[in-house]
PDB file as gemmi writes it, atoms N, CA and C in Angstrom:
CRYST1    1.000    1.000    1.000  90.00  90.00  90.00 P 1                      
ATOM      1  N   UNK A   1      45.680 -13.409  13.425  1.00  0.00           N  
ATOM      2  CA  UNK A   1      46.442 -13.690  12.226  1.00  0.00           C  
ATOM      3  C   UNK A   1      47.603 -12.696  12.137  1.00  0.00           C  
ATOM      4  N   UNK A   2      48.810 -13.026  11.816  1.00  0.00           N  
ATOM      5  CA  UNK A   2      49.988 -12.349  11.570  1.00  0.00           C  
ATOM      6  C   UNK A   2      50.125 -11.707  10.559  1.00  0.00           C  
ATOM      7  N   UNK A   3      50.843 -10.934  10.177  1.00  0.00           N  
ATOM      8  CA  UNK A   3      50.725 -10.275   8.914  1.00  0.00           C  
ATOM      9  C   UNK A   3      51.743 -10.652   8.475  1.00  0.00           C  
ATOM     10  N   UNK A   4      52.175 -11.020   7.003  1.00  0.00           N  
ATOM     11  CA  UNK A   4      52.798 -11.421   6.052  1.00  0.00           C  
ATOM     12  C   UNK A   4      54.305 -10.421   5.965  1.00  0.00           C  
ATOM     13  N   UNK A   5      55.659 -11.101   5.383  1.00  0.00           N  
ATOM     14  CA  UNK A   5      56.755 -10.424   5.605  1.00  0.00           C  
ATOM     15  C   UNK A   5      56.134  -9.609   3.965  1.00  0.00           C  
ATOM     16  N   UNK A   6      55.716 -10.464   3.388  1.00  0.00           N  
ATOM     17  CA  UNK A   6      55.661 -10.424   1.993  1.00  0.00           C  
ATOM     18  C   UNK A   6      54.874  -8.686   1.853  1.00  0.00           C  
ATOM     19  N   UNK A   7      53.715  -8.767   2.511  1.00  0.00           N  
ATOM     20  CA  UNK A   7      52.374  -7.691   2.975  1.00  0.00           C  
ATOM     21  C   UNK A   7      53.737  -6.372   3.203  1.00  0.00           C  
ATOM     22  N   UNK A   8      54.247  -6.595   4.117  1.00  0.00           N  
ATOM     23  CA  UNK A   8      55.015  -5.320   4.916  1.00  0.00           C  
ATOM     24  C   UNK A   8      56.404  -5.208   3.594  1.00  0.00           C  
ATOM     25  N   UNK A   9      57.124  -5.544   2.902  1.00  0.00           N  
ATOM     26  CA  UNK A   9      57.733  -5.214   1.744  1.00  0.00           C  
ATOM     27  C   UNK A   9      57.038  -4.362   0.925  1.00  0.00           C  
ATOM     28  N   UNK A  10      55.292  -4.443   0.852  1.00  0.00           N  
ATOM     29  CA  UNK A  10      54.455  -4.069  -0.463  1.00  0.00           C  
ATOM     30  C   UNK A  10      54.645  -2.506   0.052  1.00  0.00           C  
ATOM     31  N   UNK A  11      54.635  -2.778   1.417  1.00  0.00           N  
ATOM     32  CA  UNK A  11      54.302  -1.194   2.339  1.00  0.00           C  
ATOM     33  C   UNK A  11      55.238  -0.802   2.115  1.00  0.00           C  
ATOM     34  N   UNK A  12      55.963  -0.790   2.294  1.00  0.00           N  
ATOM     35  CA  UNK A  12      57.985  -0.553   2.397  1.00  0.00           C  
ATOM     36  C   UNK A  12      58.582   0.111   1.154  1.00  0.00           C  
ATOM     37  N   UNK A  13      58.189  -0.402   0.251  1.00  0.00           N  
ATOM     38  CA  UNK A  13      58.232  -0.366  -1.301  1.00  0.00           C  
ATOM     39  C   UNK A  13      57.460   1.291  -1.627  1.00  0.00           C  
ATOM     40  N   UNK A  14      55.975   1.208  -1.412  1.00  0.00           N  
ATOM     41  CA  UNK A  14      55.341   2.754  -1.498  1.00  0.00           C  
ATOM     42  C   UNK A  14      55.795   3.557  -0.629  1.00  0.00           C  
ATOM     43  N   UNK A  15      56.768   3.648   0.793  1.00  0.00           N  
ATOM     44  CA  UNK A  15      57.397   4.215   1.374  1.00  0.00           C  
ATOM     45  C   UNK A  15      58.761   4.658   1.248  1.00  0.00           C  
ATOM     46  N   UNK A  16      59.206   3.640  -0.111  1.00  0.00           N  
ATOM     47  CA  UNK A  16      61.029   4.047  -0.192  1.00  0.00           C  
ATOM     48  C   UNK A  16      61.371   5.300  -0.268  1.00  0.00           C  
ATOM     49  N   UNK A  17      60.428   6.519  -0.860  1.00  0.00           N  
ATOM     50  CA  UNK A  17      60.730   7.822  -1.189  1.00  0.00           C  
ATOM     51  C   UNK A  17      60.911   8.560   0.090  1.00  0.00           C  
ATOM     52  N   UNK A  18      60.361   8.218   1.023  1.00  0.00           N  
ATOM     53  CA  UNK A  18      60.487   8.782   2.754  1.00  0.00           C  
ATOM     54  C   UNK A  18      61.500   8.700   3.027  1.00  0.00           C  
ATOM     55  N   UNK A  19      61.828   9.531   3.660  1.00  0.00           N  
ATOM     56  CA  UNK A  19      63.514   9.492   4.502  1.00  0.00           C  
ATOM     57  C   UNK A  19      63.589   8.893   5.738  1.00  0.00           C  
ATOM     58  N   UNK A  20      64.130   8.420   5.890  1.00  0.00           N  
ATOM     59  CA  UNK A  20      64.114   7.435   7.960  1.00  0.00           C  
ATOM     60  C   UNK A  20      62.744   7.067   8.403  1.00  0.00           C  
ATOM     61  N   UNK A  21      62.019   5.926   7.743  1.00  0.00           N  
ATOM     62  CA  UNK A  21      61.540   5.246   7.417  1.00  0.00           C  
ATOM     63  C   UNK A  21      61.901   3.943   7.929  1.00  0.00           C  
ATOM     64  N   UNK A  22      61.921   3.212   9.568  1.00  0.00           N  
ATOM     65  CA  UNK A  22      61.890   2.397   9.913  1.00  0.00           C  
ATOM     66  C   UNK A  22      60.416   1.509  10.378  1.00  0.00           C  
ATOM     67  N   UNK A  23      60.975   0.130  11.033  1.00  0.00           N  
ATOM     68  CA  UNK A  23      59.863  -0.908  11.774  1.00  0.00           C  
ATOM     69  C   UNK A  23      60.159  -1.460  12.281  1.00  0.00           C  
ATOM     70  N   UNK A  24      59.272  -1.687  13.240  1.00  0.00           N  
ATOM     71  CA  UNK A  24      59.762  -2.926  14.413  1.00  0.00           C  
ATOM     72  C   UNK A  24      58.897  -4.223  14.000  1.00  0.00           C  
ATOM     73  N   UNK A  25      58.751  -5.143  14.434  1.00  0.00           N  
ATOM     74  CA  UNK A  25      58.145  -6.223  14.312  1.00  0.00           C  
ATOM     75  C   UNK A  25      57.598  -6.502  16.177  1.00  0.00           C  
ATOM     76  N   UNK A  26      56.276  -6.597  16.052  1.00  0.00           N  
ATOM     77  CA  UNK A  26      56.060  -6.877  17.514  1.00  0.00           C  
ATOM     78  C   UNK A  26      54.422  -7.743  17.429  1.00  0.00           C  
ATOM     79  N   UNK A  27      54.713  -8.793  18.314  1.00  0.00           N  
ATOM     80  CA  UNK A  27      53.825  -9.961  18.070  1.00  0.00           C  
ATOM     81  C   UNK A  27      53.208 -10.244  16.897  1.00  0.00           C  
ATOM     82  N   UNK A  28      54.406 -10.587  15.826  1.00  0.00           N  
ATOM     83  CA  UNK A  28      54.154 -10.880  14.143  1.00  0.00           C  
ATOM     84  C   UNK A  28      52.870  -9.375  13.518  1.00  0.00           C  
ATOM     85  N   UNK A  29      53.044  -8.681  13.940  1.00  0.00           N  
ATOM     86  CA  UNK A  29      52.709  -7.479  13.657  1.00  0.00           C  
ATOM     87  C   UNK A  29      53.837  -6.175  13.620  1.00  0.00           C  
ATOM     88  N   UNK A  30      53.429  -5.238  12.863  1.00  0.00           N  
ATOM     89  CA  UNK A  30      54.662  -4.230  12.334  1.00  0.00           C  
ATOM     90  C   UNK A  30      54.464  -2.627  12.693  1.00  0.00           C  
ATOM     91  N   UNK A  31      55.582  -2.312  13.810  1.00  0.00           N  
ATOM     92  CA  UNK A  31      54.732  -0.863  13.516  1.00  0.00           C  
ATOM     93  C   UNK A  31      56.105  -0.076  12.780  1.00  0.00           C  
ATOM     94  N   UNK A  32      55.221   0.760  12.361  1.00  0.00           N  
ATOM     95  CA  UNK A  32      56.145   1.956  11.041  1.00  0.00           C  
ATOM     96  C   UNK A  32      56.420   3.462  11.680  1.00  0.00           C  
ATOM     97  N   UNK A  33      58.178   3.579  12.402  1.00  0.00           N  
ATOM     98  CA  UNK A  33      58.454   4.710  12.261  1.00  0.00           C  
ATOM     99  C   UNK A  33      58.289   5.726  11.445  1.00  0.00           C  
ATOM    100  N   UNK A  34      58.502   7.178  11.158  1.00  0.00           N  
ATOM    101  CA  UNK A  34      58.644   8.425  10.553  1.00  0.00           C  
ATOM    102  C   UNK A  34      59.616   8.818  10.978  1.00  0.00           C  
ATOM    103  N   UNK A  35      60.677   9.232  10.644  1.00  0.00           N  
ATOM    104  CA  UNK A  35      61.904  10.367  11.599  1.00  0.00           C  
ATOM    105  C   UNK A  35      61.447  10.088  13.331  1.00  0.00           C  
ATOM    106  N   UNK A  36      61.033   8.925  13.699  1.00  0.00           N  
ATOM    107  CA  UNK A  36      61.398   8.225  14.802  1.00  0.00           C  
ATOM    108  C   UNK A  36      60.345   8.346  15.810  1.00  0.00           C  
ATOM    109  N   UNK A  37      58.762   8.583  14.927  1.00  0.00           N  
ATOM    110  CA  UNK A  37      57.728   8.797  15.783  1.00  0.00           C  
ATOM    111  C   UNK A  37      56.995   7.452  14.989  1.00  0.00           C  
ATOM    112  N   UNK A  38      56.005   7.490  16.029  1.00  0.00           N  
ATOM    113  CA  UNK A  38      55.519   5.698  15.420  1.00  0.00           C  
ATOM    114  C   UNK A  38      54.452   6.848  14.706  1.00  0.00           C  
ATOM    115  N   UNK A  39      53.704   6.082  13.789  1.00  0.00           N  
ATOM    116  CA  UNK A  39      52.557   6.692  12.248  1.00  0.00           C  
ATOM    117  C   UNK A  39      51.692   5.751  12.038  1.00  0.00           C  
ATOM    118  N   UNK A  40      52.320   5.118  11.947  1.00  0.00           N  
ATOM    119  CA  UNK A  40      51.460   3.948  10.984  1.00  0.00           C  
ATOM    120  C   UNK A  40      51.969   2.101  11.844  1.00  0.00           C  
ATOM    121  N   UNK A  41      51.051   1.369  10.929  1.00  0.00           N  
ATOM    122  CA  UNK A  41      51.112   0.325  11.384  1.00  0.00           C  
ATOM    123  C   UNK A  41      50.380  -1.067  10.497  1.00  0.00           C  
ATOM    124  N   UNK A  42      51.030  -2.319  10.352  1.00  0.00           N  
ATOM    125  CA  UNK A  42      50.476  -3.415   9.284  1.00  0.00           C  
ATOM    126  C   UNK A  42      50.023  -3.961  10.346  1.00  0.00           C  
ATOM    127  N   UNK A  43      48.660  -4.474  10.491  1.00  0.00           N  
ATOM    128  CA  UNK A  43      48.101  -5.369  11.283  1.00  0.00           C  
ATOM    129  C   UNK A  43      46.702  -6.495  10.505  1.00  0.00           C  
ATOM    130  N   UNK A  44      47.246  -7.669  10.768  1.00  0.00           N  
ATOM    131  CA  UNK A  44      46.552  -8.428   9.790  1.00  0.00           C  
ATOM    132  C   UNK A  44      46.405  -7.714   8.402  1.00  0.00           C  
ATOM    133  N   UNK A  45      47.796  -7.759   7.996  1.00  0.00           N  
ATOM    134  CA  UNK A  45      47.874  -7.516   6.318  1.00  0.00           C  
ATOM    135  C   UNK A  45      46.836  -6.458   6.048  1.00  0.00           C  
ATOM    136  N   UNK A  46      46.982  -5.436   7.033  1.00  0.00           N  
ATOM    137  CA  UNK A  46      46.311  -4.201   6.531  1.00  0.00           C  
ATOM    138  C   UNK A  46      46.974  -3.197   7.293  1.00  0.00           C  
ATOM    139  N   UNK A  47      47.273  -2.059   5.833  1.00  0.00           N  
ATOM    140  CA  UNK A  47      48.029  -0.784   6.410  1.00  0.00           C  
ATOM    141  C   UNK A  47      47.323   0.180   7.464  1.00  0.00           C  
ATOM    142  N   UNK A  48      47.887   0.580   8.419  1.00  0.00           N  
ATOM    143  CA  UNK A  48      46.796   1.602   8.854  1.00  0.00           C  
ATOM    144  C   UNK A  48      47.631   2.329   9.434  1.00  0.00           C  
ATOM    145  N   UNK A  49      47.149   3.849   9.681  1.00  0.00           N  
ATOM    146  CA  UNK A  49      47.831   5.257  10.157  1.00  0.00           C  
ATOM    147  C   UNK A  49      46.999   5.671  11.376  1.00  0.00           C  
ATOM    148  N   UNK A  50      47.646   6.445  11.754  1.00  0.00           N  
ATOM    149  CA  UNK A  50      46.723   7.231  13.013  1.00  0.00           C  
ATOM    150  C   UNK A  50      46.407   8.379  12.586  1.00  0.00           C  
ATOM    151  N   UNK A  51      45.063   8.581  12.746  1.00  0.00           N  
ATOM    152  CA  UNK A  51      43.668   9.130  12.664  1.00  0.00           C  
ATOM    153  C   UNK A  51      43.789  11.424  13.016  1.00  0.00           C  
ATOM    154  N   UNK A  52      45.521  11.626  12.337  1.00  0.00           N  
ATOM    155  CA  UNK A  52      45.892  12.638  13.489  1.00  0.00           C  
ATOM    156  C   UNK A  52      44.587  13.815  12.220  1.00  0.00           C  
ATOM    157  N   UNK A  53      44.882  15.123  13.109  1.00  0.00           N  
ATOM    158  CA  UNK A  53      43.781  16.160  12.400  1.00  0.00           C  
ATOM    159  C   UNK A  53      44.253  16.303  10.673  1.00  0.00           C  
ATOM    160  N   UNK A  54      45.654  16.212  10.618  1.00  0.00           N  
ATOM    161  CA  UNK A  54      46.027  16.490   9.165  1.00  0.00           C  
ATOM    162  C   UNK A  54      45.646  15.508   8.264  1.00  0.00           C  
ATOM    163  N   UNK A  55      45.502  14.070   8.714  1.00  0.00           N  
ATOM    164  CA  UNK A  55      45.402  12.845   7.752  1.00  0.00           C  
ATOM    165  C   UNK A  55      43.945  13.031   7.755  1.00  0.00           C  
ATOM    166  N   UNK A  56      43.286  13.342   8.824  1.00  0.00           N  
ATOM    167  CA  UNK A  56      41.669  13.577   8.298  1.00  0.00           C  
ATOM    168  C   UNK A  56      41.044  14.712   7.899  1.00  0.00           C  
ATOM    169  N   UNK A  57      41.947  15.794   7.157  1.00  0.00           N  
ATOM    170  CA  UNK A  57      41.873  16.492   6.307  1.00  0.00           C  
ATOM    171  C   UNK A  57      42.497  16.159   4.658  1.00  0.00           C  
ATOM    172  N   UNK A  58      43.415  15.429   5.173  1.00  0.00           N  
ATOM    173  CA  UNK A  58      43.806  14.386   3.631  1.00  0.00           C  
ATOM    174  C   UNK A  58      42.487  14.164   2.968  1.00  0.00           C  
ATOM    175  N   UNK A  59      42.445  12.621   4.031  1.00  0.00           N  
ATOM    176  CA  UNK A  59      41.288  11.607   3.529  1.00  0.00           C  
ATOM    177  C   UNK A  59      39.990  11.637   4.558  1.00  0.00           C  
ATOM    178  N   UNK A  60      39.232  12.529   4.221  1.00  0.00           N  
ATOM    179  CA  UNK A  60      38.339  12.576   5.363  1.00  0.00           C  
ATOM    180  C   UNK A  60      36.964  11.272   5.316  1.00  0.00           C  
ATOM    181  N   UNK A  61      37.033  10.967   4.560  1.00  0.00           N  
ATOM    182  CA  UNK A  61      36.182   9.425   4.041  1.00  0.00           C  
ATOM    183  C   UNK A  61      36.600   8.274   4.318  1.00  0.00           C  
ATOM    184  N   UNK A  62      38.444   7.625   4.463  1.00  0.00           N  
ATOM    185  CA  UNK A  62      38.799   7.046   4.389  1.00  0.00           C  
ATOM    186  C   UNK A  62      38.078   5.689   5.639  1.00  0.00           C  
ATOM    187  N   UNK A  63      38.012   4.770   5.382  1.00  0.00           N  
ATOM    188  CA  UNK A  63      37.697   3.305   6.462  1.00  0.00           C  
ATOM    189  C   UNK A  63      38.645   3.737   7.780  1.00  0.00           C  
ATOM    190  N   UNK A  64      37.691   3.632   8.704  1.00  0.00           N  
ATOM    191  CA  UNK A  64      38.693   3.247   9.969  1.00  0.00           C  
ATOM    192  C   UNK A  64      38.442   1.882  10.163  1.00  0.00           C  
ATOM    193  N   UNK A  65      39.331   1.001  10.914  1.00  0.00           N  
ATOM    194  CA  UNK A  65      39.236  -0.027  11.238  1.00  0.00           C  
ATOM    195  C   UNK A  65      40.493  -0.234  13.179  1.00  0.00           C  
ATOM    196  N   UNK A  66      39.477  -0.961  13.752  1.00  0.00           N  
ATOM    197  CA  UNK A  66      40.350  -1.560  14.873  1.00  0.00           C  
ATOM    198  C   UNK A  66      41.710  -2.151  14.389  1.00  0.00           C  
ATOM    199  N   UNK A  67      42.855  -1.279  14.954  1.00  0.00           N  
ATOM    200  CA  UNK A  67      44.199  -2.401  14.642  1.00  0.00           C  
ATOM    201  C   UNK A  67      44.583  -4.058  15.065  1.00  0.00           C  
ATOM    202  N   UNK A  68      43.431  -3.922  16.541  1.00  0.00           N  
ATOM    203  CA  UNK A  68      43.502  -5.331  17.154  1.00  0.00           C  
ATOM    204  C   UNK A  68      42.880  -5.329  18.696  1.00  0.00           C  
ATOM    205  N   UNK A  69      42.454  -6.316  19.218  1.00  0.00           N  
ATOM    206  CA  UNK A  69      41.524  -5.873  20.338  1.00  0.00           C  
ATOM    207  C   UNK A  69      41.995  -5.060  21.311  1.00  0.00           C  
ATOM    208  N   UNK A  70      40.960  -3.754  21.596  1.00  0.00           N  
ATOM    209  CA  UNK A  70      41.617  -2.733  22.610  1.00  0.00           C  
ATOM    210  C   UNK A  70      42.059  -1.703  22.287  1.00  0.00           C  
ATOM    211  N   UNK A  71      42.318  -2.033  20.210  1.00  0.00           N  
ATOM    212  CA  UNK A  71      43.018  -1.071  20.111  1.00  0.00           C  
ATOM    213  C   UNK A  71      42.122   0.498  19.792  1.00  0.00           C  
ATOM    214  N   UNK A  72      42.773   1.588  19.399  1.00  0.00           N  
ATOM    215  CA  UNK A  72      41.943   2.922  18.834  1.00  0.00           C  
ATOM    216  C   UNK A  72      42.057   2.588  17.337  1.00  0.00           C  
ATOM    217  N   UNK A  73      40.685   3.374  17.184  1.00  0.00           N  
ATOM    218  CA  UNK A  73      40.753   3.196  15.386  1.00  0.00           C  
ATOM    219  C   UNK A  73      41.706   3.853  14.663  1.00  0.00           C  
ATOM    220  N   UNK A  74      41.878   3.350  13.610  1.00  0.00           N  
ATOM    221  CA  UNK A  74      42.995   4.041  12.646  1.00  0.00           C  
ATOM    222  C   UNK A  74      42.345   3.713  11.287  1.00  0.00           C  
ATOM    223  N   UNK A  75      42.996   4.850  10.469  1.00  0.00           N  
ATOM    224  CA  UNK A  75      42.515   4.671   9.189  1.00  0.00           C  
ATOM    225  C   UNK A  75      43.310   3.931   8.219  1.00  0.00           C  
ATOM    226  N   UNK A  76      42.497   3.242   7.884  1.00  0.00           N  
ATOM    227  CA  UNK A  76      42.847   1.825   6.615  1.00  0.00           C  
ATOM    228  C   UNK A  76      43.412   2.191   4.939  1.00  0.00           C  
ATOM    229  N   UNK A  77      44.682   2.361   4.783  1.00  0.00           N  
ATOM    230  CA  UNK A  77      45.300   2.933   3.666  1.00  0.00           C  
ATOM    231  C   UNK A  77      45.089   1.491   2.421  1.00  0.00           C  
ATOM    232  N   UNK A  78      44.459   1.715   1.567  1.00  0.00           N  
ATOM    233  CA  UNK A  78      43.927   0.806   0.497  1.00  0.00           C  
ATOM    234  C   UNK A  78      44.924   0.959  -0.434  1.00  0.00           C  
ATOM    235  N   UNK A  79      45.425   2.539  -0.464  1.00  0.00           N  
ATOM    236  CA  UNK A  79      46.419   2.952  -1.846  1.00  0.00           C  
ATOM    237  C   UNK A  79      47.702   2.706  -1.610  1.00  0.00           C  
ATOM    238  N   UNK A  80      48.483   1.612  -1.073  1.00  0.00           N  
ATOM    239  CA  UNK A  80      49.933   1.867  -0.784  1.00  0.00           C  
ATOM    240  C   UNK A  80      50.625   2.207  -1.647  1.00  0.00           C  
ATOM    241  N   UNK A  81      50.238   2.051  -2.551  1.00  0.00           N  
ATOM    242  CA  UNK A  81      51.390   2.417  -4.424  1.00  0.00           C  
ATOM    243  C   UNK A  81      51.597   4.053  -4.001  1.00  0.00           C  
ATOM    244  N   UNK A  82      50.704   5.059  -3.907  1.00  0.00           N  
ATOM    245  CA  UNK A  82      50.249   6.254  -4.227  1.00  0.00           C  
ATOM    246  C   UNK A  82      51.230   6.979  -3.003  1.00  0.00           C  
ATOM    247  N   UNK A  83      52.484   7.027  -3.995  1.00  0.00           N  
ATOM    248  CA  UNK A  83      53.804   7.463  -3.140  1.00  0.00           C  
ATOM    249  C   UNK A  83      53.278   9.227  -3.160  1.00  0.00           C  
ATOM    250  N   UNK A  84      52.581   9.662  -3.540  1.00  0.00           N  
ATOM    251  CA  UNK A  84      52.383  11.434  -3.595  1.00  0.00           C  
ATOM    252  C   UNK A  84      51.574  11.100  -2.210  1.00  0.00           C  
ATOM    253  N   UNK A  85      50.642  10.228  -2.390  1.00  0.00           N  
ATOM    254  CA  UNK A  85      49.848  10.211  -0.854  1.00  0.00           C  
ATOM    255  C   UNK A  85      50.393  10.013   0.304  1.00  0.00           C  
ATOM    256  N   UNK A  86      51.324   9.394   0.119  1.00  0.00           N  
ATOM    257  CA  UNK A  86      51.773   8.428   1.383  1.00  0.00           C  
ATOM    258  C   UNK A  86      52.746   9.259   2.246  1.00  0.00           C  
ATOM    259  N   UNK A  87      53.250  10.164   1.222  1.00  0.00           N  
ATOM    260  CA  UNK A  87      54.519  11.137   1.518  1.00  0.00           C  
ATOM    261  C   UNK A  87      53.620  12.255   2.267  1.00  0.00           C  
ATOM    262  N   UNK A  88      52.562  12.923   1.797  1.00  0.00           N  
ATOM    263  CA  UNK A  88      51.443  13.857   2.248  1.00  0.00           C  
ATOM    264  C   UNK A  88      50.741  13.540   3.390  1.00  0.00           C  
ATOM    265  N   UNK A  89      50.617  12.158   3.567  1.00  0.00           N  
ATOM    266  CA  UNK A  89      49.930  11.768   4.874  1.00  0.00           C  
ATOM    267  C   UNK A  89      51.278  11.384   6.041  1.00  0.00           C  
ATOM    268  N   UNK A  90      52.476  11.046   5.427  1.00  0.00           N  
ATOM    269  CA  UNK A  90      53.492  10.762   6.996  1.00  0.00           C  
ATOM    270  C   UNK A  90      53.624  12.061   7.086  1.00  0.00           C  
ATOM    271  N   UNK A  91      53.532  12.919   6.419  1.00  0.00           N  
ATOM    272  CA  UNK A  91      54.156  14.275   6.963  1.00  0.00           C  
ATOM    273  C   UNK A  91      53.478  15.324   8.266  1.00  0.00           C  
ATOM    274  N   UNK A  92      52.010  15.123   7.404  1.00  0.00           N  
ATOM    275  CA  UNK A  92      50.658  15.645   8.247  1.00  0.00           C  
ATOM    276  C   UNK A  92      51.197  14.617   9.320  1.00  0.00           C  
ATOM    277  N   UNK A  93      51.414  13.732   9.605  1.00  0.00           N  
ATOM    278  CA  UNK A  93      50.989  12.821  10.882  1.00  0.00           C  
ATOM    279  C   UNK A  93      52.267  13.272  11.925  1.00  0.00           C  
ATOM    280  N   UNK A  94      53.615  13.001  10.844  1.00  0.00           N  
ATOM    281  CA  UNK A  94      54.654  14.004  11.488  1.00  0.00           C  
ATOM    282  C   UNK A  94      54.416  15.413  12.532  1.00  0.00           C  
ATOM    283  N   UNK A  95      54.186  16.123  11.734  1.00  0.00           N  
ATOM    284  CA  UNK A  95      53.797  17.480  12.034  1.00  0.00           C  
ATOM    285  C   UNK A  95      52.807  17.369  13.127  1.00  0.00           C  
ATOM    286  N   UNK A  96      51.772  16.792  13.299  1.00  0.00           N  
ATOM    287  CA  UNK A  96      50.756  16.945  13.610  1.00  0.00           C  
ATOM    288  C   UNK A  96      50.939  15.989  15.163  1.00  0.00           C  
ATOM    289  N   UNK A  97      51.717  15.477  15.385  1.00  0.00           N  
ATOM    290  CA  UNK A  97      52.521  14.576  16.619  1.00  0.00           C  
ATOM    291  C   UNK A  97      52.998  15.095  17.406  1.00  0.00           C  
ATOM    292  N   UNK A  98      53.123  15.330  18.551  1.00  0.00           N  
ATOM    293  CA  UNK A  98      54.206  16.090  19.471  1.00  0.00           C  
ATOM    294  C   UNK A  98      55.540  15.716  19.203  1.00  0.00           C  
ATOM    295  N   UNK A  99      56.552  16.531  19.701  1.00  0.00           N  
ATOM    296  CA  UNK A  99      58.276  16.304  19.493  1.00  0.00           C  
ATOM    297  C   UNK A  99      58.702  15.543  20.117  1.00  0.00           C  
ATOM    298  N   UNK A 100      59.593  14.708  19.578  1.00  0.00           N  
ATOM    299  CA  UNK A 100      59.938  13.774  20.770  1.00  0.00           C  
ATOM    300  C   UNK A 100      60.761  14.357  22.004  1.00  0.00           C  
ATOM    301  N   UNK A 101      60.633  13.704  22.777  1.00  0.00           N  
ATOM    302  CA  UNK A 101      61.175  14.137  24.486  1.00  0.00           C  
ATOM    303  C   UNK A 101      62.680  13.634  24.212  1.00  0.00           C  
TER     304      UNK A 101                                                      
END                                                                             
């Protein structure tokens, strides 16, 4: 199942406060730049981040879920509104990423 344009606006929307804040669209699925490192990702109309040490000091409870077959787990963001969170978790994931080459 594809994920909705409608779904990835809702995301987009709790992300406007982020700075360089892009997405690609790849096989009707979405993945979500940070200042130009991939983070996150909508897959079947569900948000999800990668699992780095800072976001599982965020939310150490949070659902993991498969993004899609094959894939590694990532954790399942329920709160997209919760712009204090969202800003706290791209950053940890930022930080917590190697530099780009």
């Amino acid at each position: 199942m594809a994920s909705s344009k409608d779904f990835l606006e809702f995301v987009l929307d709790g992300l406007c406060e982020l700075p360089d804040i892009t997405y690609r669209a790849m096989m009707g699925e979405y993945v979500i730049y940070y200042r130009g490192k991939v983070v996150a990702g909508i897959y079947d109309n569900r948000f999800l981040v990668k699992p780095t040490p800072g976001v599982l000091r965020i939310v150490p409870n949070a659902p993991m879920e498969i993004p899609y077959d094959g894939g590694r787990p990532m954790i399942m963001i329920e709160d997209a509104e919760n712009r204090a969170l969202l800003r706290e978790l791209f950053d940890a994931i930022y930080n917590d990423l190697p530099k780009k080459k």
